[in-house]
Biopython code that builds the backbone (N, CA, C, O; Angstrom):
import numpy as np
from Bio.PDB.StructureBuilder import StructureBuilder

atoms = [
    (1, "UNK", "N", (-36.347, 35.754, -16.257)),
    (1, "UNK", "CA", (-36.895, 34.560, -15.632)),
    (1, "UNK", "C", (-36.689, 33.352, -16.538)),
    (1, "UNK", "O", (-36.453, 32.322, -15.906)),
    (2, "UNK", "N", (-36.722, 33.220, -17.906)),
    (2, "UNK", "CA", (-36.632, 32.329, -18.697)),
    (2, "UNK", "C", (-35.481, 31.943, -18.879)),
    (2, "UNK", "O", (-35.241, 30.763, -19.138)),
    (3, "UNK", "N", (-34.713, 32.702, -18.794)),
    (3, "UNK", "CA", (-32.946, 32.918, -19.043)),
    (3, "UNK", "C", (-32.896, 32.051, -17.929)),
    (3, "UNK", "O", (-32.485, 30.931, -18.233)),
    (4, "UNK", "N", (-33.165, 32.195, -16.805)),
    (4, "UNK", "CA", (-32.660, 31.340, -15.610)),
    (4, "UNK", "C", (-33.139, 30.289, -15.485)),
    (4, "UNK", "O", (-32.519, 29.448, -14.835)),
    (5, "UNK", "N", (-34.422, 29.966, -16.067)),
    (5, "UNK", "CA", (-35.176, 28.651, -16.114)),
    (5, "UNK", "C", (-34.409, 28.118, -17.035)),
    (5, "UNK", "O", (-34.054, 26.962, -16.803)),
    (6, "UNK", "N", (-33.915, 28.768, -18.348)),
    (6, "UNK", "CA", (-32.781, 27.664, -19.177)),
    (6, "UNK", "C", (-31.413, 27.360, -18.373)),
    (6, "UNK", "O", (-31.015, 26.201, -18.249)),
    (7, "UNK", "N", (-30.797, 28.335, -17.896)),
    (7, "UNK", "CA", (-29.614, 27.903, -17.480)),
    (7, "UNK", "C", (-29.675, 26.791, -16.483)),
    (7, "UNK", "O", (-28.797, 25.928, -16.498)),
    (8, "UNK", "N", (-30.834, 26.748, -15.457)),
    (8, "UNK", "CA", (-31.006, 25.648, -14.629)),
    (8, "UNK", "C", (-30.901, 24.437, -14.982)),
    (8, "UNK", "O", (-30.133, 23.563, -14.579)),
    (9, "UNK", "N", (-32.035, 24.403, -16.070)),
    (9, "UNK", "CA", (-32.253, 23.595, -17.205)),
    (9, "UNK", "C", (-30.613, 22.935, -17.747)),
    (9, "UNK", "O", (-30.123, 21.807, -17.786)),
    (10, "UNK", "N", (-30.281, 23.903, -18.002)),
    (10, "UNK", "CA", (-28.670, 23.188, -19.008)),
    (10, "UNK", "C", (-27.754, 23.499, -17.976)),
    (10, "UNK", "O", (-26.613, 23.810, -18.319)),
    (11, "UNK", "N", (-28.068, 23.470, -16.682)),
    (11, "UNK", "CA", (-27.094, 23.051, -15.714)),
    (11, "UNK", "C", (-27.615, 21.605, -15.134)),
    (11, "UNK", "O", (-26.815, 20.713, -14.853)),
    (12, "UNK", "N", (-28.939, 21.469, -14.994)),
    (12, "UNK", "CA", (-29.377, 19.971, -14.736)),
    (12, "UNK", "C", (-29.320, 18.767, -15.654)),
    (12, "UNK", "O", (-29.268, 17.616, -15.220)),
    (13, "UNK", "N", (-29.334, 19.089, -16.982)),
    (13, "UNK", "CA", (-28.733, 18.578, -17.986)),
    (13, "UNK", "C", (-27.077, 18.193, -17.930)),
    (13, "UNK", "O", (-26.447, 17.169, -18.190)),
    (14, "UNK", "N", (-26.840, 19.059, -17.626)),
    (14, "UNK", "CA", (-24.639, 18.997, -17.107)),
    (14, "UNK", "C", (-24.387, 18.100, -16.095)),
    (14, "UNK", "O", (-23.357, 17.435, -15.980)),
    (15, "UNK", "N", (-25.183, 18.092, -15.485)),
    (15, "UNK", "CA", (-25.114, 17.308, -14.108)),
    (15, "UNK", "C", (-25.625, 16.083, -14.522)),
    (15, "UNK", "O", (-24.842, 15.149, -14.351)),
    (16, "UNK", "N", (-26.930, 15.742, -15.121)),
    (16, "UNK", "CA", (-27.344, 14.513, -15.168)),
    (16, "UNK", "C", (-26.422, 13.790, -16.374)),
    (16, "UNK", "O", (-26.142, 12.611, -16.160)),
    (17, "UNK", "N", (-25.968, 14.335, -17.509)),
    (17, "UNK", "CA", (-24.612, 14.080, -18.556)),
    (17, "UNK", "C", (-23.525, 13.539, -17.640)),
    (17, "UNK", "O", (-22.968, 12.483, -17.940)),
    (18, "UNK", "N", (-23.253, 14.087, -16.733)),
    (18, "UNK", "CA", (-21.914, 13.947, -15.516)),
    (18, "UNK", "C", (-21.985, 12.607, -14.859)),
    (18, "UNK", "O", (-21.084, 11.769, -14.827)),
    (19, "UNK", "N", (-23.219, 12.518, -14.323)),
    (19, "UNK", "CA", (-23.864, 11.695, -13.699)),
    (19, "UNK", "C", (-23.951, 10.197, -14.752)),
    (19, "UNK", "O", (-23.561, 9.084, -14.399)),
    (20, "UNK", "N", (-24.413, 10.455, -15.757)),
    (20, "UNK", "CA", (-24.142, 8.701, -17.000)),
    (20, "UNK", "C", (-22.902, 9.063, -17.129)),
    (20, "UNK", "O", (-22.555, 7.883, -17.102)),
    (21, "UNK", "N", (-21.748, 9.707, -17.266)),
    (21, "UNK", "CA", (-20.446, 9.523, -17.728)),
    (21, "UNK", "C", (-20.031, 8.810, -16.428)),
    (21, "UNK", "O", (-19.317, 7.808, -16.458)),
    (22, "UNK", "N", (-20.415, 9.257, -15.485)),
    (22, "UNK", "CA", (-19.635, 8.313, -13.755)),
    (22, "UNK", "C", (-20.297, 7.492, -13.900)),
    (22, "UNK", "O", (-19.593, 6.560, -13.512)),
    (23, "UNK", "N", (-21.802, 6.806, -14.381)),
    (23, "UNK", "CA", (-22.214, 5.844, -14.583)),
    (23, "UNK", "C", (-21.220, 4.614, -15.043)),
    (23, "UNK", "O", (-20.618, 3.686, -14.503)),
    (24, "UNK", "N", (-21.438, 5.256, -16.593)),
    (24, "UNK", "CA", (-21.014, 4.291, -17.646)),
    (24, "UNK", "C", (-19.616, 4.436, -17.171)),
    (24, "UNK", "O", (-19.470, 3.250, -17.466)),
    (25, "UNK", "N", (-18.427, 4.781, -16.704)),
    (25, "UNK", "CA", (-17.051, 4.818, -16.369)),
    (25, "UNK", "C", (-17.205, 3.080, -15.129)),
    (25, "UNK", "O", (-16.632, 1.997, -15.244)),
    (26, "UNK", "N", (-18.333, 3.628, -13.959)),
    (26, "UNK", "CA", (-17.976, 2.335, -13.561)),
    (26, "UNK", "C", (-18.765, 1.303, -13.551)),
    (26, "UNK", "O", (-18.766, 0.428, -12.685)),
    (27, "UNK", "N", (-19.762, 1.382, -14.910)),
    (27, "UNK", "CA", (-19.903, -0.156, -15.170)),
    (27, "UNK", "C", (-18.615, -0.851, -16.291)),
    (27, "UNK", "O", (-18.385, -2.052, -16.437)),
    (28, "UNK", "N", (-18.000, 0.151, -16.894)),
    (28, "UNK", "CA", (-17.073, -0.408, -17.654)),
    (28, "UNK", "C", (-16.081, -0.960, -16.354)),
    (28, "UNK", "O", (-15.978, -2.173, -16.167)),
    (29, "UNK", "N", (-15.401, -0.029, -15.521)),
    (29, "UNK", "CA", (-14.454, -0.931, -14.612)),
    (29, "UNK", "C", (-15.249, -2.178, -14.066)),
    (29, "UNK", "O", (-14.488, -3.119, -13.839)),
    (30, "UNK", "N", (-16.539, -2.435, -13.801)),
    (30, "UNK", "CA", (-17.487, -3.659, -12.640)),
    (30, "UNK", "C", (-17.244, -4.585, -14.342)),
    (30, "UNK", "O", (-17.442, -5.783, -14.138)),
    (31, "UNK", "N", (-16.995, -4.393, -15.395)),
    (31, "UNK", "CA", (-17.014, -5.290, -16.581)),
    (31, "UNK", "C", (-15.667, -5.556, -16.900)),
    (31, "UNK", "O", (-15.447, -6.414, -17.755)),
    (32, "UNK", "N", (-14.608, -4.895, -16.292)),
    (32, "UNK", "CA", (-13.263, -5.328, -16.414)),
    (32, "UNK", "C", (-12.745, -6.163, -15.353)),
    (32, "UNK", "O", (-11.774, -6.920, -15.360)),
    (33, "UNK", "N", (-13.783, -5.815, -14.210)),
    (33, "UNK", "CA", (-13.590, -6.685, -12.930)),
    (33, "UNK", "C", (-14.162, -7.970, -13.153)),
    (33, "UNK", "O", (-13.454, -8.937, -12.870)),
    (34, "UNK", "N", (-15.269, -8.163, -13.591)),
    (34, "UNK", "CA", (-15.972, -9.655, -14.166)),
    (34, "UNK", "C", (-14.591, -10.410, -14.864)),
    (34, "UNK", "O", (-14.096, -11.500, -14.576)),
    (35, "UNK", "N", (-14.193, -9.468, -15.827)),
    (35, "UNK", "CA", (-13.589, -10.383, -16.711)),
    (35, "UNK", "C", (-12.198, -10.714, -16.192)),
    (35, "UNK", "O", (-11.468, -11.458, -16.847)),
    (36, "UNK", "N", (-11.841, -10.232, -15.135)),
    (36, "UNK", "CA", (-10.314, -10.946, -14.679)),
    (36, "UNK", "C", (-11.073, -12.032, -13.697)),
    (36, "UNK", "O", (-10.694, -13.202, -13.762)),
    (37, "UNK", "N", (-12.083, -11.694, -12.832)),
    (37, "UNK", "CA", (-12.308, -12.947, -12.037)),
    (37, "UNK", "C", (-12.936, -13.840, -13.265)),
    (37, "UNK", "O", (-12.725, -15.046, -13.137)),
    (38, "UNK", "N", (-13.613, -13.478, -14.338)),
    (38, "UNK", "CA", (-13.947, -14.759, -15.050)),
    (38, "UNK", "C", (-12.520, -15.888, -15.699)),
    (38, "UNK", "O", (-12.420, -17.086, -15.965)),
    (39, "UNK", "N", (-11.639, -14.733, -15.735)),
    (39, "UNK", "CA", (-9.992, -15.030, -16.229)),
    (39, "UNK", "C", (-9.713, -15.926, -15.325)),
    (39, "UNK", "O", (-9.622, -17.087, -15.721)),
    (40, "UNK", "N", (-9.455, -15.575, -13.558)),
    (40, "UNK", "CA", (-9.172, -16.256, -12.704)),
    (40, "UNK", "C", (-10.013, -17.473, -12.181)),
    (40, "UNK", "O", (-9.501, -18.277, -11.401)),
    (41, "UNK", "N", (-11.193, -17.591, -12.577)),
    (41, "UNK", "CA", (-11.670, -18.930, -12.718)),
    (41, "UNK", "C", (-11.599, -20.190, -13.389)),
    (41, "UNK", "O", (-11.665, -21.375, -13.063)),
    (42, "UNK", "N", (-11.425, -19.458, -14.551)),
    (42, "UNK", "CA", (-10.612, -20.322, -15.621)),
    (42, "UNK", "C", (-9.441, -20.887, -14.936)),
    (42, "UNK", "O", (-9.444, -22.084, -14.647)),
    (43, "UNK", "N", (-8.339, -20.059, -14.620)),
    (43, "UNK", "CA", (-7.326, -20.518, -14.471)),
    (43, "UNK", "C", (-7.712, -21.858, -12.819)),
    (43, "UNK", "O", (-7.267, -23.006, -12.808)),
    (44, "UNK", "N", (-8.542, -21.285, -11.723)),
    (44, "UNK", "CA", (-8.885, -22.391, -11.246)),
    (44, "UNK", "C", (-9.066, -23.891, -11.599)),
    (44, "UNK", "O", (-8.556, -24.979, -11.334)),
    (45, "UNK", "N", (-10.359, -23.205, -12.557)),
    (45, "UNK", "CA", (-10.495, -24.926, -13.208)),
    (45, "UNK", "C", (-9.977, -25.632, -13.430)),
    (45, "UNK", "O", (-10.200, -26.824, -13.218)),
    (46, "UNK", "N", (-8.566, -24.857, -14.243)),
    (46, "UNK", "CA", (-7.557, -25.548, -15.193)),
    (46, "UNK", "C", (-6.459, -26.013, -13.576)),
    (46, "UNK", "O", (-5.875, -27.076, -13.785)),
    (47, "UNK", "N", (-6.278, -25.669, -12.756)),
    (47, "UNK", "CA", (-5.307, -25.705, -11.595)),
    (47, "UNK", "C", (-6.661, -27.292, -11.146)),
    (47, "UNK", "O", (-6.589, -28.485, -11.438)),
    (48, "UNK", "N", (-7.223, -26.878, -10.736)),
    (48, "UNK", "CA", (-8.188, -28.015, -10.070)),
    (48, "UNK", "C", (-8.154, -29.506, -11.002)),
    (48, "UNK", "O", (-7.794, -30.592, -10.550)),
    (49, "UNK", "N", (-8.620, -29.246, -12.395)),
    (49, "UNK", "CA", (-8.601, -30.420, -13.484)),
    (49, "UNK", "C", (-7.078, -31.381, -13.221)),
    (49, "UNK", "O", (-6.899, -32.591, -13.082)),
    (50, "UNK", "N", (-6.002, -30.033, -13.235)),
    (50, "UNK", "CA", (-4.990, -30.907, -13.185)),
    (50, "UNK", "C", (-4.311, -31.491, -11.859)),
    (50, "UNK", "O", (-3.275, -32.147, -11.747)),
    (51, "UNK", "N", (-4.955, -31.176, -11.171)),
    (51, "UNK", "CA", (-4.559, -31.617, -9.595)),
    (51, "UNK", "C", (-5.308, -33.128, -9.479)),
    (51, "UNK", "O", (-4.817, -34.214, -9.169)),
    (52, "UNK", "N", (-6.756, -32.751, -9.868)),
    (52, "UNK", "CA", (-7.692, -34.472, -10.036)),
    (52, "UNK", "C", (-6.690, -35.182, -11.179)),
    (52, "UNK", "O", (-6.456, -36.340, -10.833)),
    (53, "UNK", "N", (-6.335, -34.993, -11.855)),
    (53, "UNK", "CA", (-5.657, -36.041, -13.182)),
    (53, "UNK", "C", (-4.211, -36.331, -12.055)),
    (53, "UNK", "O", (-3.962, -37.526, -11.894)),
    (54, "UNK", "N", (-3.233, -35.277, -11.259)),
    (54, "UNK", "CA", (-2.698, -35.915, -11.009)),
    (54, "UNK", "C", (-2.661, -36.957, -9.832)),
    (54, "UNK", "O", (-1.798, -37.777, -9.520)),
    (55, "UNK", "N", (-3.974, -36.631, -9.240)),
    (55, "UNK", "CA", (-4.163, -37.315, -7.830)),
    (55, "UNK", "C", (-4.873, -38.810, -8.508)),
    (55, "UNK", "O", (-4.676, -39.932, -8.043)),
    (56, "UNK", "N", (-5.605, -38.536, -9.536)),
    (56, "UNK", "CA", (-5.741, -39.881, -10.450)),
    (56, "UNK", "C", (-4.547, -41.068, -10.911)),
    (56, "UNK", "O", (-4.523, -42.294, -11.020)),
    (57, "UNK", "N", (-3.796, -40.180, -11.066)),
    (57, "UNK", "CA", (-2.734, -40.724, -11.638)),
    (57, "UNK", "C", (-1.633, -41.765, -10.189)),
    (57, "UNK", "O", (-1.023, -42.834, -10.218)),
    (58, "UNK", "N", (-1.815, -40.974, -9.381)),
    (58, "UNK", "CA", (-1.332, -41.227, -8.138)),
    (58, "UNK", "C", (-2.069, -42.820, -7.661)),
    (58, "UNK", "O", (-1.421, -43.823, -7.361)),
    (59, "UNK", "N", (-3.194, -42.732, -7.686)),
    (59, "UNK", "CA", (-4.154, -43.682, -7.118)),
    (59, "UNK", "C", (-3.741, -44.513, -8.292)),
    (59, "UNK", "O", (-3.320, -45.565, -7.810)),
    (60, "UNK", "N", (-3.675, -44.547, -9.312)),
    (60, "UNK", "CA", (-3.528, -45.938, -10.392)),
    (60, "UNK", "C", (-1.921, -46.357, -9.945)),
    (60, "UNK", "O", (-1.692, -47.533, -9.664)),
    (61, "UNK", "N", (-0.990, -45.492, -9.902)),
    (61, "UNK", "CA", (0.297, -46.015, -9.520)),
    (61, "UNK", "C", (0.139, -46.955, -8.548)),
    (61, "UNK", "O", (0.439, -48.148, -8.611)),
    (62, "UNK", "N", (-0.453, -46.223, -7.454)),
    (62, "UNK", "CA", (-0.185, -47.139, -6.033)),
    (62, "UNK", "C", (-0.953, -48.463, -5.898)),
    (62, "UNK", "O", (-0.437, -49.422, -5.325)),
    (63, "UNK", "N", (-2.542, -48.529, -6.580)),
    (63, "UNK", "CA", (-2.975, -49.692, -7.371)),
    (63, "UNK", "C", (-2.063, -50.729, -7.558)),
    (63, "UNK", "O", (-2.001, -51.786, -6.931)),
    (64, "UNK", "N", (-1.149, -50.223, -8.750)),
    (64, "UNK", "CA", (-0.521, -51.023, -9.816)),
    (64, "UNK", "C", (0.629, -51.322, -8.735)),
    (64, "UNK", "O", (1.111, -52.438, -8.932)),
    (65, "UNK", "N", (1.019, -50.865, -8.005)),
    (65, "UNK", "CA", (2.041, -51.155, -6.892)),
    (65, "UNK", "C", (1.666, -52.332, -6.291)),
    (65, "UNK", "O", (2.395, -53.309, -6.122)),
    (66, "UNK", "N", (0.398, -52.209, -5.938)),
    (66, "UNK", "CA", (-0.150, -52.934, -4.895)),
    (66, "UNK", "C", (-0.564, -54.153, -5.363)),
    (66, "UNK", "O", (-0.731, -55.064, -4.552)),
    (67, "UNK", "N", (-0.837, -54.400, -7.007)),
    (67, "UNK", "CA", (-1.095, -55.393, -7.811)),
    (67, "UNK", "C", (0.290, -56.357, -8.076)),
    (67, "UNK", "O", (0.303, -57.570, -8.287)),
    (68, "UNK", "N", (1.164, -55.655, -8.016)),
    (68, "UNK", "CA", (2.608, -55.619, -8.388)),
    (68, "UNK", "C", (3.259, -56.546, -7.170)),
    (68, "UNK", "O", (3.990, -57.506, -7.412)),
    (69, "UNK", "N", (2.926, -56.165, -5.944)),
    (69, "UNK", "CA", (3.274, -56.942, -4.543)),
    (69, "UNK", "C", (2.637, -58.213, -4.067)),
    (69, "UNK", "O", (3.041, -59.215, -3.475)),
    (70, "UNK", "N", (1.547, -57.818, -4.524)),
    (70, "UNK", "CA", (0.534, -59.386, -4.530)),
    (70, "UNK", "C", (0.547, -60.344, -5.355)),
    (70, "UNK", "O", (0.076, -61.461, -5.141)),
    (71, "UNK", "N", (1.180, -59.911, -6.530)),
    (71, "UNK", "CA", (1.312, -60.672, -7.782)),
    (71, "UNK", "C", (3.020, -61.580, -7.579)),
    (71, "UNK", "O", (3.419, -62.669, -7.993)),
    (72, "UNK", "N", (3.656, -60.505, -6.759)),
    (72, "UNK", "CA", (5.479, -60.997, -6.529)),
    (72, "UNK", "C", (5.111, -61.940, -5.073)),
    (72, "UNK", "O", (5.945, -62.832, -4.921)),
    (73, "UNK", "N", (4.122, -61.913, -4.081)),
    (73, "UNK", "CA", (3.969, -62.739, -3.168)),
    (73, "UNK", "C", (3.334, -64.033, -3.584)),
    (73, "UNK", "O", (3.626, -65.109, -3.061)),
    (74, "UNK", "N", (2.403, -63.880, -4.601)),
    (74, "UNK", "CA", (1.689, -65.333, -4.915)),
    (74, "UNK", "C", (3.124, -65.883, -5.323)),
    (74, "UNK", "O", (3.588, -66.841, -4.704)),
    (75, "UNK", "N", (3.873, -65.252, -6.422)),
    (75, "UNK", "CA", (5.218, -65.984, -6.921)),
    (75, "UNK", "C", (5.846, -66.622, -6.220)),
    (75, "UNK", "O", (6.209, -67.769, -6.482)),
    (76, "UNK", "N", (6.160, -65.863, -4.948)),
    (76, "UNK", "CA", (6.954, -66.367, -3.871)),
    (76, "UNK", "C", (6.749, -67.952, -3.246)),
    (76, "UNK", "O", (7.510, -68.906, -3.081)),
    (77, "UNK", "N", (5.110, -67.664, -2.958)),
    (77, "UNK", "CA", (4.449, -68.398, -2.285)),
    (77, "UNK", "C", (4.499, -70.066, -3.244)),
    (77, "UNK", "O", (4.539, -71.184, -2.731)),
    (78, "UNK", "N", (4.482, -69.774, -4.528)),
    (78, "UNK", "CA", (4.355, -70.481, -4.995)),
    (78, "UNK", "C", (6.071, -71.385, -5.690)),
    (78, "UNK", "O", (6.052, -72.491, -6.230)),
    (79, "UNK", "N", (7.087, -70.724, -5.513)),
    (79, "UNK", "CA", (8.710, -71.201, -6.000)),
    (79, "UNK", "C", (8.801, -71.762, -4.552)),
    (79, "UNK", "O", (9.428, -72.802, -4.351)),
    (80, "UNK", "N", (8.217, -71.127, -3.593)),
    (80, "UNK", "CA", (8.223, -72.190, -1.802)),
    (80, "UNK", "C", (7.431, -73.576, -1.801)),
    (80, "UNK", "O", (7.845, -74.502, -1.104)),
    (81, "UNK", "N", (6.208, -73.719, -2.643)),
    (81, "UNK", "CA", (5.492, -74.555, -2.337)),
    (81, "UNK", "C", (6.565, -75.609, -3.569)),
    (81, "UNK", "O", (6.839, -76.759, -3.227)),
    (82, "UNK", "N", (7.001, -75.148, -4.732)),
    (82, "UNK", "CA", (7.726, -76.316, -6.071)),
    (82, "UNK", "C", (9.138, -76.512, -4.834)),
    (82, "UNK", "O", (9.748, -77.562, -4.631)),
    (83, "UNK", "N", (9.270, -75.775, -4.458)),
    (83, "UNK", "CA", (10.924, -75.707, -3.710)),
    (83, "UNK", "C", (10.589, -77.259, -2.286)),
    (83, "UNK", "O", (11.439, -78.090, -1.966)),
    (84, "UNK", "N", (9.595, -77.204, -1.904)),
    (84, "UNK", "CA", (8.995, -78.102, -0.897)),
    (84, "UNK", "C", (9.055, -79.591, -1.694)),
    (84, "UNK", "O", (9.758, -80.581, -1.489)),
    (85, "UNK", "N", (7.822, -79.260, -2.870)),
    (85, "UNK", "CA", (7.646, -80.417, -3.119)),
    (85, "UNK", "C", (9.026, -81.168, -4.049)),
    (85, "UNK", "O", (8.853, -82.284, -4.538)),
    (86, "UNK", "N", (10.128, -80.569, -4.193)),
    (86, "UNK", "CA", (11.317, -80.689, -4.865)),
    (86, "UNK", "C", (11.994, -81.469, -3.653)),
    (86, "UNK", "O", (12.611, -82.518, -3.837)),
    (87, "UNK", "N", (11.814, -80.807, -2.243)),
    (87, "UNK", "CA", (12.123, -81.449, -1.266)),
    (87, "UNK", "C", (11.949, -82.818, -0.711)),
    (87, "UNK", "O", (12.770, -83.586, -0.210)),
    (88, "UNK", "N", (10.581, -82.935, -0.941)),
    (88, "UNK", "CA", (10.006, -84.087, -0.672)),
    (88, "UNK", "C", (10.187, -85.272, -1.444)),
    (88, "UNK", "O", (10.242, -86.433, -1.041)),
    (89, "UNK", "N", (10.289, -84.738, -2.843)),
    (89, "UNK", "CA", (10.777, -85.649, -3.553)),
    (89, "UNK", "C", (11.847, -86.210, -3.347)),
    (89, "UNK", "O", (11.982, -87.433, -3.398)),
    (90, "UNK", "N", (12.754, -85.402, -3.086)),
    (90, "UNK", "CA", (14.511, -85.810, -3.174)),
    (90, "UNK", "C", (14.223, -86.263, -1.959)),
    (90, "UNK", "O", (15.297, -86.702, -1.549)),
    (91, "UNK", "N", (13.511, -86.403, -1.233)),
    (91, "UNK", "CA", (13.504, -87.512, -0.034)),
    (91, "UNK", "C", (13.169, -88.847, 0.201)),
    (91, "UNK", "O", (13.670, -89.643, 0.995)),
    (92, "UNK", "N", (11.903, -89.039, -0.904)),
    (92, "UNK", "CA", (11.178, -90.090, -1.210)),
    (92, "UNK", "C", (12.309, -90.859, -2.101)),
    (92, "UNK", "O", (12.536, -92.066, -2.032)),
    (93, "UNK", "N", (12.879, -90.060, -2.829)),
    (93, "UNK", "CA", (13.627, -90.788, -3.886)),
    (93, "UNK", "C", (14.869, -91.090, -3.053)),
    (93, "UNK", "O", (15.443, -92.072, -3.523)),
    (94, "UNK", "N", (15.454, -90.616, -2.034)),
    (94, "UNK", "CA", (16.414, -90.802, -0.896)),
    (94, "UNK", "C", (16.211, -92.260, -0.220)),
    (94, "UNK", "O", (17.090, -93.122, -0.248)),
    (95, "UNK", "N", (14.928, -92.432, 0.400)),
    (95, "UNK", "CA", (14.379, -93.466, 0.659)),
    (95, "UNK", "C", (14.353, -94.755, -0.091)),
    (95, "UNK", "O", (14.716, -95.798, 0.453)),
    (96, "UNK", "N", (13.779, -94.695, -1.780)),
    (96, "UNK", "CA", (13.569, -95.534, -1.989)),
    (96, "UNK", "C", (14.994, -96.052, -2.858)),
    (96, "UNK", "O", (14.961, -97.243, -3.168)),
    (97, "UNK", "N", (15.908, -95.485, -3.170)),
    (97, "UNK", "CA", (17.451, -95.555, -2.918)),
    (97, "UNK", "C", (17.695, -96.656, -2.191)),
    (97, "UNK", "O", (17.970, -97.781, -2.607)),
    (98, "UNK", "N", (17.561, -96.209, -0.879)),
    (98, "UNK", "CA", (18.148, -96.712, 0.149)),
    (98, "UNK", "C", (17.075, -98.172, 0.560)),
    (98, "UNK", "O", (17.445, -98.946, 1.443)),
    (99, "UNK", "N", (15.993, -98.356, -0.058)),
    (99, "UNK", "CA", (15.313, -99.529, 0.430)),
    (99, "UNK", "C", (16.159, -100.497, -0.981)),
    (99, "UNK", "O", (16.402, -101.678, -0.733)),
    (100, "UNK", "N", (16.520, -100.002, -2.238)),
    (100, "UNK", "CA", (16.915, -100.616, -3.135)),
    (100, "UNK", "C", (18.031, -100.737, -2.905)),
    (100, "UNK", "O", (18.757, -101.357, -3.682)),
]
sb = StructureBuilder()
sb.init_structure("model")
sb.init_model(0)
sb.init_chain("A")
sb.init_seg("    ")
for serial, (resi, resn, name, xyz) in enumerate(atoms, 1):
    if name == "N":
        sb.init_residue(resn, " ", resi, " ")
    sb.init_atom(name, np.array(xyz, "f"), 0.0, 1.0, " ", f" {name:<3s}", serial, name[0])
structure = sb.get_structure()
């Protein structure tokens, strides 16, 4: 009777030993799995960071474009208005030519 109460014994022991080895087997894989998605988050971040810097970068270009067009139209606007009054002159001075 004792004989069999041990072997039970150190067969429930075998089993519950069995039982933390399948344990601990897959918390080590659920800790190798953390660490590639913690891997692959990283690499998100780093994909995301550089997508904002280049969409940043994008928005200052087209800015500076747009600063760039408004800045070449005032020019414009303004070699039209000297180009006028260049006109007017050489007219006045046409005139008073012609009264002299």
């Amino acid at each position: 009777e004792l004989a069999r109460e041990r072997g039970g014994a150190e067969m429930a022991a075998a089993e519950q030993e069995g039982t933390q080895a399948g344990l601990r087997e897959e918390v080590a894989s659920l800790t190798a799995q953390v660490s590639q998605l913690e891997a692959q988050v990283g690499t998100l971040q780093e994909d995301t960071a550089s997508s904002a810097a280049k969409a940043e970068s994008r928005v200052a270009e087209s800015a500076a474009r747009e600063a760039e067009s408004g800045a070449r139209g005032e020019l414009e606007a303004r070699c039209a208005a000297a180009e006028a009054a260049h006109e007017a002159e050489s007219a006045a001075r046409g005139e008073l030519e012609a009264r002299c």
